[in-house]
C-alpha positions in Angstrom: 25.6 -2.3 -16.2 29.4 -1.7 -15.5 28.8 -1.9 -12.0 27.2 -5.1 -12.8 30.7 -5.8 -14.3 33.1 -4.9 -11.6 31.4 -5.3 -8.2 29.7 -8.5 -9.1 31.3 -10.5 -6.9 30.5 -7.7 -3.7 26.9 -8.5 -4.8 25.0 -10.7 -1.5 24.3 -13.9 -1.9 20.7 -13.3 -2.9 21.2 -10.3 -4.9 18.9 -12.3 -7.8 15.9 -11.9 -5.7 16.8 -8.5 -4.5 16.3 -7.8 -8.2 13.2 -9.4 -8.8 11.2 -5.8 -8.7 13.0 -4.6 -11.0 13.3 -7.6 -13.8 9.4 -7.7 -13.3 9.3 -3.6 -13.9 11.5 -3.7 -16.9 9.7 -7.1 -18.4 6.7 -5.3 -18.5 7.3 -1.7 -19.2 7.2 0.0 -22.2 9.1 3.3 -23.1 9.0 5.1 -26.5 12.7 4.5 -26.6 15.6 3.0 -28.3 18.2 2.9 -25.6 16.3 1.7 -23.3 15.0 -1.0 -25.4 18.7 -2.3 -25.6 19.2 -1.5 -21.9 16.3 -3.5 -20.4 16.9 -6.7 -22.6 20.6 -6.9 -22.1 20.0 -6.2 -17.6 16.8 -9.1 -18.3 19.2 -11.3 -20.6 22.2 -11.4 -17.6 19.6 -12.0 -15.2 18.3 -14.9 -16.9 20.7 -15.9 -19.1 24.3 -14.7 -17.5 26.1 -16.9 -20.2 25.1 -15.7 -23.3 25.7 -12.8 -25.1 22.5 -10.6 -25.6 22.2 -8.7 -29.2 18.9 -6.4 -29.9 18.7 -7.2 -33.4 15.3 -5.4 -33.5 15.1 -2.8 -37.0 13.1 -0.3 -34.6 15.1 -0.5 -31.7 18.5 0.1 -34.7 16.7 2.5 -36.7 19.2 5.1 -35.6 23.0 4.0 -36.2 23.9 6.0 -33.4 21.9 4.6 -31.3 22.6 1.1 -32.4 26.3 1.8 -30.7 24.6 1.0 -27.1 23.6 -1.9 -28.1 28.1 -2.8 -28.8 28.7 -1.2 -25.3 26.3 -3.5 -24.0 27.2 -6.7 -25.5 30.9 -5.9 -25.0 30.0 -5.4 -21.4 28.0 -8.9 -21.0 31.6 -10.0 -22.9 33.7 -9.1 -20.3 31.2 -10.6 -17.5 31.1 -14.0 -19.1 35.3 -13.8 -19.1 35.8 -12.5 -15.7 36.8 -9.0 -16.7 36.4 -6.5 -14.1 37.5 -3.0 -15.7 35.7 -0.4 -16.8 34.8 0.3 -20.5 37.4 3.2 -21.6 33.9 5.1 -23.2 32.5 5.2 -19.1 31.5 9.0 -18.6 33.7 10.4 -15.4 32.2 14.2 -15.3 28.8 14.9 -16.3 27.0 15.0 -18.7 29.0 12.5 -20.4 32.7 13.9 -20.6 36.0 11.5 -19.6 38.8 13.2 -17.9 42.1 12.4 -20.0 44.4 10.7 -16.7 41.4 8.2 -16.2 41.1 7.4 -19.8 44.9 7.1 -19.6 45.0 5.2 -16.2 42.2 2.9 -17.6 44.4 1.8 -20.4 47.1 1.4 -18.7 45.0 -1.2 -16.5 44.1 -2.7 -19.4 47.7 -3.6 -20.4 48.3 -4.9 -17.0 45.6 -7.3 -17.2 46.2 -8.4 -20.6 42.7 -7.3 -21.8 43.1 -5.8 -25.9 41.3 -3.0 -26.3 38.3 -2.7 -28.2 38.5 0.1 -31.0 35.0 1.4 -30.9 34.8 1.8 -27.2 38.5 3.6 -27.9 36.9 5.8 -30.4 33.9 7.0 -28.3 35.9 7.1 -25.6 38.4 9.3 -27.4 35.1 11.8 -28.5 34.1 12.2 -24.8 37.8 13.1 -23.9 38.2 16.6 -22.9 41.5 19.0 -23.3 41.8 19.8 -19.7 43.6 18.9 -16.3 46.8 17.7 -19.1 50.1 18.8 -16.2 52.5 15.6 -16.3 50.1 13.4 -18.4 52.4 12.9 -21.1 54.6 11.0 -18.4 52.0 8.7 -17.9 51.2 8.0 -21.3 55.0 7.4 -21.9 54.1 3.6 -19.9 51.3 3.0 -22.8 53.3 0.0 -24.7 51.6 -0.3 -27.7 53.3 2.7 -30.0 49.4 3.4 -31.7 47.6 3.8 -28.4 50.2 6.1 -27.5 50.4 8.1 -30.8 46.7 8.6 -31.2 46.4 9.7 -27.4 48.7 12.4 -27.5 47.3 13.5 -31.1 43.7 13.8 -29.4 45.4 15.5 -26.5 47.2 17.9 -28.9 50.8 16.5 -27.2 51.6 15.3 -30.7 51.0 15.2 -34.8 48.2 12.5 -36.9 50.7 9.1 -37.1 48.0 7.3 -39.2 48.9 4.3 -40.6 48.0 4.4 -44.2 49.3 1.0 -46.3 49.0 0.4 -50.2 47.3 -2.6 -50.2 44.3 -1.1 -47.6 41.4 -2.1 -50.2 42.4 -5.8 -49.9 41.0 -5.1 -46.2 37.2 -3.9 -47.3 36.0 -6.7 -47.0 37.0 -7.7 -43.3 34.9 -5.0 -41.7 36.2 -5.7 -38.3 40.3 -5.4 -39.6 42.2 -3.8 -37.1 43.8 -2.1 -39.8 40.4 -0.7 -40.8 39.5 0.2 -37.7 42.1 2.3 -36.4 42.0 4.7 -39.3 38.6 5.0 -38.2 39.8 5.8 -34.4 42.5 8.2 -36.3 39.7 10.3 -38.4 37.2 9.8 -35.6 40.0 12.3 -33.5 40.7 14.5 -36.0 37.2 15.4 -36.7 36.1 16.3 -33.2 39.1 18.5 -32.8 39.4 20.0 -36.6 35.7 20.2 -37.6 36.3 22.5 -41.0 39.7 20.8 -41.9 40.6 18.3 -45.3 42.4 15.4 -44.0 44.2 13.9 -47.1 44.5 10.7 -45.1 41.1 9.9 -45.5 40.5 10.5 -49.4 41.0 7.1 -50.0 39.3 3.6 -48.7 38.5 2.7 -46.5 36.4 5.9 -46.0 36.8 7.3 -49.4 33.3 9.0 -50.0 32.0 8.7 -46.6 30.7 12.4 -45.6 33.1 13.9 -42.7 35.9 12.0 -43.1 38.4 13.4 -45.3 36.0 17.2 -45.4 33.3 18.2 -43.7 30.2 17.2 -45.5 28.1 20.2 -46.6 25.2 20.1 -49.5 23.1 22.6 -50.6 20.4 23.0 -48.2 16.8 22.2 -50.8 13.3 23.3 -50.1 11.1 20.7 -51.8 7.1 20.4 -52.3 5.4 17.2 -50.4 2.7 15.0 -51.4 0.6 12.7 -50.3 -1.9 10.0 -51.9 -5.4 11.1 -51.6 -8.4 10.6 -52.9 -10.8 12.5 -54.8 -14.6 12.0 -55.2 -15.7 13.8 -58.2 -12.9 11.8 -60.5 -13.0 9.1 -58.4 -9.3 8.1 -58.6 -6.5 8.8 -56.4 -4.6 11.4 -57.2 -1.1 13.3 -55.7 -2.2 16.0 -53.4 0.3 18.9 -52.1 1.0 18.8 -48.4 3.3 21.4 -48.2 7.5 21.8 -48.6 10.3 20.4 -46.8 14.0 21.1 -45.7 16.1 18.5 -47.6 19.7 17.6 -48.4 20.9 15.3 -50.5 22.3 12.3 -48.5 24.7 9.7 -50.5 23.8 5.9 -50.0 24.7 3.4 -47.4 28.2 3.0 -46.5 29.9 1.4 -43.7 33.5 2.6 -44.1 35.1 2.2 -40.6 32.4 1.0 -37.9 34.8 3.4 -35.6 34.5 6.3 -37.3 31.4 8.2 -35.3 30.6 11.1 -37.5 28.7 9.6 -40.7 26.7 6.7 -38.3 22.8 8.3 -39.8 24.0 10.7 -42.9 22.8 7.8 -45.8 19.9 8.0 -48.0 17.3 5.5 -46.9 15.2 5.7 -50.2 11.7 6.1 -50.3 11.8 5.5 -46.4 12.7 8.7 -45.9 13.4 10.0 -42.0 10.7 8.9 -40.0 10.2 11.4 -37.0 8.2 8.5 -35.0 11.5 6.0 -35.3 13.5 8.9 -33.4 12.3 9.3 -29.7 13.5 12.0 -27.5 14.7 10.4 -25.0 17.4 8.8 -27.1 18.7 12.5 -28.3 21.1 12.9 -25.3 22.8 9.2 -25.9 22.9 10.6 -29.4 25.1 14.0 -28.3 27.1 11.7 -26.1 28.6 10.3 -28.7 30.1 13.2 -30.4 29.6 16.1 -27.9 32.8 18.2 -29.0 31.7 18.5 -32.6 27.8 18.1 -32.8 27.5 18.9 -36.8 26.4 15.8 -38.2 24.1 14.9 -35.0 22.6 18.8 -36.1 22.0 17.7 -39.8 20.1 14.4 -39.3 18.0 15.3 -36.7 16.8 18.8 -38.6 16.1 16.4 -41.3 14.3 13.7 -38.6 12.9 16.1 -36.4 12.4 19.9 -38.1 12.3 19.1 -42.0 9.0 20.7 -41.8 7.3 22.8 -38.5 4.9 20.1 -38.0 6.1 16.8 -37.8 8.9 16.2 -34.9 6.1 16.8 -32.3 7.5 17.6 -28.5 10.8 15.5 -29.5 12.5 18.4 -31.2 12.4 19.7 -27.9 14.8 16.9 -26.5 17.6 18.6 -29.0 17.2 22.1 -27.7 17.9 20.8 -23.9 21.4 19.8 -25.3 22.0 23.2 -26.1 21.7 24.5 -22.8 24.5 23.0 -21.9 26.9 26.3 -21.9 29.4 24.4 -23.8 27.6 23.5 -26.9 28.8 25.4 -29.6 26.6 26.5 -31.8 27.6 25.8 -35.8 25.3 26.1 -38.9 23.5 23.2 -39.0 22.7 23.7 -35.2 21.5 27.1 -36.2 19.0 25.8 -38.8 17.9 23.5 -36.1 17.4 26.2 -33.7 15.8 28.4 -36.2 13.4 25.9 -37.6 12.2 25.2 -34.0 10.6 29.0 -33.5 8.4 27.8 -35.9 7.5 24.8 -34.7 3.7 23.6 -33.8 4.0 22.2 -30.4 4.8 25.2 -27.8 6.8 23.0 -25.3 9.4 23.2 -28.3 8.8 26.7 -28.8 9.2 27.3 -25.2 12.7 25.4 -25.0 13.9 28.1 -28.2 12.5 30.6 -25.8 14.6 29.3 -23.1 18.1 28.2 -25.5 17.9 31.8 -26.9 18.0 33.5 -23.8 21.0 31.4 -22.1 23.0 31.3 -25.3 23.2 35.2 -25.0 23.8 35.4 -21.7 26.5 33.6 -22.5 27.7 35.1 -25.2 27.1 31.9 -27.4 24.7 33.3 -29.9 25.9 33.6 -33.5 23.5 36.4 -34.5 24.9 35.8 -38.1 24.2 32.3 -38.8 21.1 31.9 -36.8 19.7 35.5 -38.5 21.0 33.9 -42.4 19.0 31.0 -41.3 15.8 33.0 -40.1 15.6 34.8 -43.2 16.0 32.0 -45.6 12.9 30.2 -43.5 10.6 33.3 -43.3 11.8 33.7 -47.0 10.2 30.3 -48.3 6.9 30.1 -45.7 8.4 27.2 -43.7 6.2 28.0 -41.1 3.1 30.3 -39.4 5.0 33.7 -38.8 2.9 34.0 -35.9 4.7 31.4 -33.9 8.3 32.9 -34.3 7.0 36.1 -33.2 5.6 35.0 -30.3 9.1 33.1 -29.4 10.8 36.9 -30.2 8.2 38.6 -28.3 8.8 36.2 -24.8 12.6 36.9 -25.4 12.4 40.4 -25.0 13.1 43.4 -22.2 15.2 40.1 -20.1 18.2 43.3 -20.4 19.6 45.6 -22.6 21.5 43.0 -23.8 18.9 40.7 -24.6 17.3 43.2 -26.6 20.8 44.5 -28.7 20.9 40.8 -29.8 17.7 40.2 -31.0 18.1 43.7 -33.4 21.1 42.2 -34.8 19.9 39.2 -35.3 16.1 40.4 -36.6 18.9 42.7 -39.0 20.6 39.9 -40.7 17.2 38.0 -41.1 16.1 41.1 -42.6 19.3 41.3 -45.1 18.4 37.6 -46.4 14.7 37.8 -46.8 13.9 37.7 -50.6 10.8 39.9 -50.8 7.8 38.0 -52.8 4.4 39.5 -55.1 2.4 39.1 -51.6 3.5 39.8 -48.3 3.0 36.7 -46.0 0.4 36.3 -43.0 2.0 38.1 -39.9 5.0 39.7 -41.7 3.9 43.3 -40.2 4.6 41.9 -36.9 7.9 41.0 -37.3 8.3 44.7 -38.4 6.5 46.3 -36.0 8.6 44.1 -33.1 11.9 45.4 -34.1 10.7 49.3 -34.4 9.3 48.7 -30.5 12.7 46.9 -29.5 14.5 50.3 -32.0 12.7 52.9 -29.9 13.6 50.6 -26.4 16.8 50.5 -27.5 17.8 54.4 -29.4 18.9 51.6 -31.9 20.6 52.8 -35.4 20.2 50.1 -38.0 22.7 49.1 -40.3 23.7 51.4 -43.4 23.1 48.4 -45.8 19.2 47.5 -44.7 18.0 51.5 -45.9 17.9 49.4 -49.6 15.6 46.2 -47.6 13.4 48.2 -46.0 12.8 50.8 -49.4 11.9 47.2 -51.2 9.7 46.6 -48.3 7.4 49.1 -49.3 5.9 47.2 -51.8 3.4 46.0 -49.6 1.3 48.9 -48.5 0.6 48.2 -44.9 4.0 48.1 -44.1 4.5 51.8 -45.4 3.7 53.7 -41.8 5.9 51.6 -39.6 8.8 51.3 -41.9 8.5 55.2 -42.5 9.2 55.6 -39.0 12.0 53.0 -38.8 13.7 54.7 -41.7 13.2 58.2 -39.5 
């Protein structure tokens, strides 16, 4: 689409029918998702309709906020066609996957001032998240010819050149109700910056409106993680009436309602309660995940949270798109925090092996490259075996392929199988498959000459509760 926007007057005099094939391919295809949904009709819209603006107002196609945000690239694209604009959009990945080197995002401003075109704050805000800290020698010299003070001041904050100049004014809440305020909007650019490059900080800036109460703005938004019981209506023959029948528990945190705040603040986009509609796994398609991470790369948190709660709220409802999420963390700069630890740690348990096989494959990069936080993702894997989230049997079998890769590979999966260990609350009745677990760390011990910690001779005393686990864990303890 932006080469549609720049080069369209290098296009030959018959490039229309020279794009017949594909007009026909898009008109009639049909892919399970949302991105391309917004793609195809904006590409058939300037085919047909050059002129006029295209906007997928579809609820389907918007059920994701963040995804929604193609749909304003787009139709600020088809914007600049109609005028005659032939820049770039400041948001245009440079490296991939999706990352903007800070001297083009600089140089692309600075052609914007040239030509007179204003800048458009969400595009600056998206833009700003792909930014990365690197290749930074003399840029401040060329950021010294950006006019307009605020361009300047939030560049060098986001390139750490220079301290948070938000422009906070007294009479702010006269603004709510213009949603598209510049005012408004750069304090959403502002907070948008500091939380990809502060993820655990307070910004006092933020406390008040226009994103007063809106989750990672002023704190990082963190609620109790819930485990709740599930139901479904069904109906039973001997009463003959329909009655509430258990279908198992879920992972569940308390969203707050529906608020806009800043449309350029990035984090908050899909953290709302929808109500009795809760997170519908079919409305969030996997090929739609990686536009999703695009968006806020450097600090994935939020993205984390909503899709466990889409995707991984229980082990047998995300189907193979939970899979989509684990090829993000391949990537060997994607930090792993603690919601993307409960993700990870849900997925072992998940029913479709394709995502299984991806946790396989996530675990054994991330400690080859020293990215695994045995901590967090082992609190995680104790609280889950603790309250039956899933069969035991499939997170074994994701342990078992992960083992003997090295010595290393091994050393990790102890400590990690240790802290699960320290966080499992030991029940009456010792669940299906539990003994495996067990009997897979003594076999990675003996591999290993492995010592466990001091602190787990108390666990594995209360472990012998259950009977059958009394040999092996004699011989652990030995």
């Amino acid at each position: 689409m932006n080469g549609w926007v720049q080069h369209v007057s290098c296009f030959p005099a018959d490039y229309q029918k020279q794009l017949e094939p594909y007009i026909k391919q898009l008109s009639g295809g049909y892919r399970e998702s949302s991105w391309y949904n917004h793609f195809s009709g904006t590409f058939i819209n300037m085919y047909y309709k050059p002129n006029v603006v295209y906007k997928d107002k579809d609820r389907y196609h918007n059920y994701s906020k963040w995804v929604s945000l193609m749909g304003s690239q787009l139709e600020l694209l088809q914007q600049f066609r109609i005028n005659g604009i032939r820049l770039p959009l400041l948001s245009l990945p440079t490296h991939k996957p999706f990352w903007i080197s800070p001297v083009v995002l600089v140089q692309r401003i600075l052609a914007y001032q040239e030509a007179g075109v204003k800048i458009n704050l969400l595009d600056f805000s998206i833009a700003l998240s792909r930014t990365v800290r690197e290749d930074l020698e003399d840029l401040e010299l060329l950021i010294k010819q950006i006019d307009e003070p605020q361009i300047r001041d939030v560049i060098n904050y986001a390139l750490g050149f220079g301290p948070m100049k938000v422009q906070l004014q007294s009479w702010l809440g006269n603004l709510l109700s213009a949603k598209d305020s510049s005012q408004v909007n750069w304090i959403g650019v502002w907070a948008t910056v500091a939380r990809t490059h502060h993820p655990d900080a307070y910004f006092e800036e933020f406390v008040k409106e226009p994103l007063a109460d809106i989750p990672y703005a002023a704190q990082p938004f963190r609620p109790a993680l819930k485990i709740e019981p599930t139901y479904y209506n069904g109906y039973n023959y001997t009463t003959r009436k329909s009655e509430q029948v258990y279908n198992g528990d879920k992972l569940t945190y308390h969203f707050p309602s529906y608020k806009q705040g800043a449309e350029t603040f990035l984090y908050h986009k899909d953290i709302f309660n929808r109500g009795n509609n809760t997170l519908l796994s079919y409305y969030l398609y996997r090929a739609d995940v990686p536009y999703m991470h695009s968006l806020i790369p450097q600090n994935t948190e939020s993205l984390s949270m909503f899709l466990t709660m889409g995707l991984n709220s229980k082990s047998d409802i995300g189907g193979k798109s939970s899979a989509a999420y684990l090829q993000e963390m391949l990537y060997d700069f994607f930090h792993f925090d603690q919601q993307s630890n409960l993700y990870l740690a849900t997925s072992l348990f998940n029913r479709e092996k394709e995502v299984r096989a991806m946790a396989v494959e996530v675990i054994l990069a991330a400690v080859n490259e020293n990215r695994l936080d045995t901590m967090q993702l082992g609190e995680k894997l104790g609280m889950l075996l603790s309250n039956g989230y899933g069969p035991i049997g499939r997170c074994v079998e994701v342990l078992e392929q992960c083992r003997d890769i090295s010595s290393k590979h091994n050393n990790a999966l102890l400590q990690l199988l240790d802290v699960a260990f320290a966080h499992y609350n030991i029940t009456e009745k010792m669940p299906t498959n539990f003994k495996k677990i067990i009997e897979y760390y003594y076999d990675l011990m003996n591999k290993e000459q492995y010592h466990f910690p001091d602190d787990l001779q108390q666990v594995f005393e209360k472990l012998e509760i259950y009977k059958s686990l009394q040999p092996i864990l004699k011989k652990i303890r030995k």
